[in-house]
C-alpha positions, 0 to 999 in steps of 0.5 A, a space after each residue: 463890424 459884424 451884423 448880426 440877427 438883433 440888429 436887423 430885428 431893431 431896424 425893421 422893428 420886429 423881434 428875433 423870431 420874426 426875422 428867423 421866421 422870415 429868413 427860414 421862409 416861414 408861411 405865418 408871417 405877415 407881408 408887412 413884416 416879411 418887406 421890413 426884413 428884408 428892406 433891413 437885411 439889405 440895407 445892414 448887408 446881412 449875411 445869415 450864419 449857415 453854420 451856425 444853423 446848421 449846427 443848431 439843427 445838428 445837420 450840415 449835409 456835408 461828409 469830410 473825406 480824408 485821404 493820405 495826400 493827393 498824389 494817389 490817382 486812383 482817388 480821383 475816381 473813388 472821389 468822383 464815385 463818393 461826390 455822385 452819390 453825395 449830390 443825389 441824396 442833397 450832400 457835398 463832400 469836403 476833402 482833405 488830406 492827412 500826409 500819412 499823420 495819424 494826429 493830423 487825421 485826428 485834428 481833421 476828425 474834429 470837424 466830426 466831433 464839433 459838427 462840422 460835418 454830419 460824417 467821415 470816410 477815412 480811405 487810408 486810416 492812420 488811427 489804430 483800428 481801436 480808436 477808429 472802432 471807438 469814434 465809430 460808436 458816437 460818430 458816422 464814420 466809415 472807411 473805403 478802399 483800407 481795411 483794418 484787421 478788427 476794426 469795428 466799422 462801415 468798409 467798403 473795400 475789395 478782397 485784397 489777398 484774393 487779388 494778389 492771389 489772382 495776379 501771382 496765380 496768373 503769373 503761376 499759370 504761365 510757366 513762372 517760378 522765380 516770382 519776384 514781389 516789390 511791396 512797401 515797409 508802411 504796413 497797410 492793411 492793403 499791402 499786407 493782405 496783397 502780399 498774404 494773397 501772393 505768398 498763398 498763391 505760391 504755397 497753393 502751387 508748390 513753389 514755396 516763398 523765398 524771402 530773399 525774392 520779397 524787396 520791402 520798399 515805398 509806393 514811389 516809382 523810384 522804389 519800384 526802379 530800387 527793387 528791381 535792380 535788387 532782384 535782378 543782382 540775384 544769382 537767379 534772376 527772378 522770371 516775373 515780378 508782382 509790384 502791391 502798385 502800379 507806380 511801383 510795377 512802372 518803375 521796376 519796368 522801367 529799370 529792366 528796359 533800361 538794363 536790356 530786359 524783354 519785358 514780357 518775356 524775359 521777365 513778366 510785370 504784374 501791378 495793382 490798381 489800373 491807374 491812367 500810366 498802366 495804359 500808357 506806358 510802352 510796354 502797357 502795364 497788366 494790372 488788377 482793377 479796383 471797381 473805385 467809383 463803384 467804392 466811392 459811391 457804394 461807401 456814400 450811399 450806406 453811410 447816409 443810409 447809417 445816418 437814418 437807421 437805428 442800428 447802424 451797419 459795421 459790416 465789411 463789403 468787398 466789391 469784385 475786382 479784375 485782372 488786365 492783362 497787357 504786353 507786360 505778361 505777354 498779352 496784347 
């Protein structure tokens, strides 16, 4: 039987109002009435509706982070970055996952739209970039480490086109011609832009783009090892490969050892995203770092900030990123 707010009022022989007075910690309520309310609530065992208050005041202090799935790991630091941020200004962030479904993204955004939650981070969107601008107009939303091209709404991101530019360019800079990419068929904006900044490099160098040096695969290390194994049936073998990950990139390394290939100097490996494996594995991977807790927190602190402004702030912010260089390139 579920007590509720009427039955406690009856048993200390109070109104409603008093009891919601006590409960919420009101000053004018007299000692006897404040005893009475509580000697009801123990006895009923009643447990106040949060939510329910909550909604009523139209503030939960929750934030909903929706990602694609839990086996990215580079989200655990944009998350960590996100729940710092939260718990400073008294939010918590809840987090879920949409299996790269854009209707389960919007079943998920229900918790917005019904008040669950007081806003969301979408960190890899599934919805058009017209619909997201679209919720983004009634609701606190924002995206972080994905871009939309033409999406009107908070995003807090890196210049992926100048990364991957920077990482072919390196590449470039080191003698390398035949410059391999192993990049995804799910057309993400990240993807996308990593491949422009790597196709721009190669133009900007005089080396031109060969598409048959481009394999279009899926984050997997397996696709990575599959890619790699195409590149390497070419006639002309490719000198360095730049994966858009570096699960991808490992996988891809891990073929070319296992097929005789000096890593580092018979090929050059370049990843993205300096996850925990790129130092790890033997040869260590060079990669570019994303400043992810720094995403997170940075996305955190300006969604709030449009929770009390006026005129909410859609600009787009890309935070700086940086090359590591390992034994995959060659360095030490």
């Amino acid at each position: 039987m579920n007590i509720t707010i009427k039955d406690v009022a009856k048993a200390a022989n109070v109104s409603v109002a008093t009891v919601s007075r006590v409960l919420n910690k009101k000053t004018n309520v007299s000692d006897e009435a404040v005893q009475a309310v509580k000697r009801a609530v123990d006895e009923l065992g009643y447990s106040p509706n949060f939510l329910g208050r909550d909604l009523r005041k139209s503030e939960t202090k929750r934030i909903l982070a929706i990602i694609a799935s839990t086996e990215q790991s580079f989200y655990s630091e944009v998350l960590r970055g996100m729940q710092d941020a939260a718990y400073t200004q008294g939010y918590d962030v809840l987090i879920a996952t949409t299996r790269d479904d854009p209707e389960h993204e919007m079943h998920l955004l229900n918790m917005l739209f019904s008040k669950a939650v007081d806003g969301a981070v979408l960190l890899a969107p599934k919805l058009d970039a017209a619909t997201i601008s679209e919720l983004a107009k009634r609701f606190h939303m924002a995206m972080c480490l994905e871009r939309l091209e033409g999406c009107e709404i908070l995003c807090v991101t890196i210049d992926n086109e100048q990364a991957g530019y920077d990482a072919t360019n390196l590449l470039i800079g080191k003698g390398r011609k035949r410059i391999g990419l192993i990049t995804t068929k799910v057309r993400s904006q990240s993807s996308i832009d990593r491949e422009n900044g790597y196709k721009r490099a190669l133009v900007d160098a005089g080396i031109g783009v060969d598409e048959e040096l481009i394999y279009y695969g899926d984050y997997s290390a397996e696709s990575g090892a599959e890619g790699c194994e195409e590149l390497l049936r070419l006639d002309e073998r490719p000198d360095a490969i730049f994966s858009i990950s570096d699960t991808i990139s490992i996988g891809a390394m891990t073929y070319a050892l296992q097929h005789g290939v000096e890593v580092g100097k018979d090929i050059l490996f370049f990843g993205f995203d300096n996850i925990a494996y790129s130092h790890m594995f033997i040869p260590r991977l060079s990669t570019v770092e994303q400043p992810c807790y720094l995403q997170g927190k940075t996305v955190i602190e300006k969604l709030i900030s449009n929770m009390k402004a006026e005129e909410p702030d859609r600009g787009t912010y890309k935070l700086p990123h940086s090359l590591i260089l390992r034994e995959s390139t060659g360095d030490k």
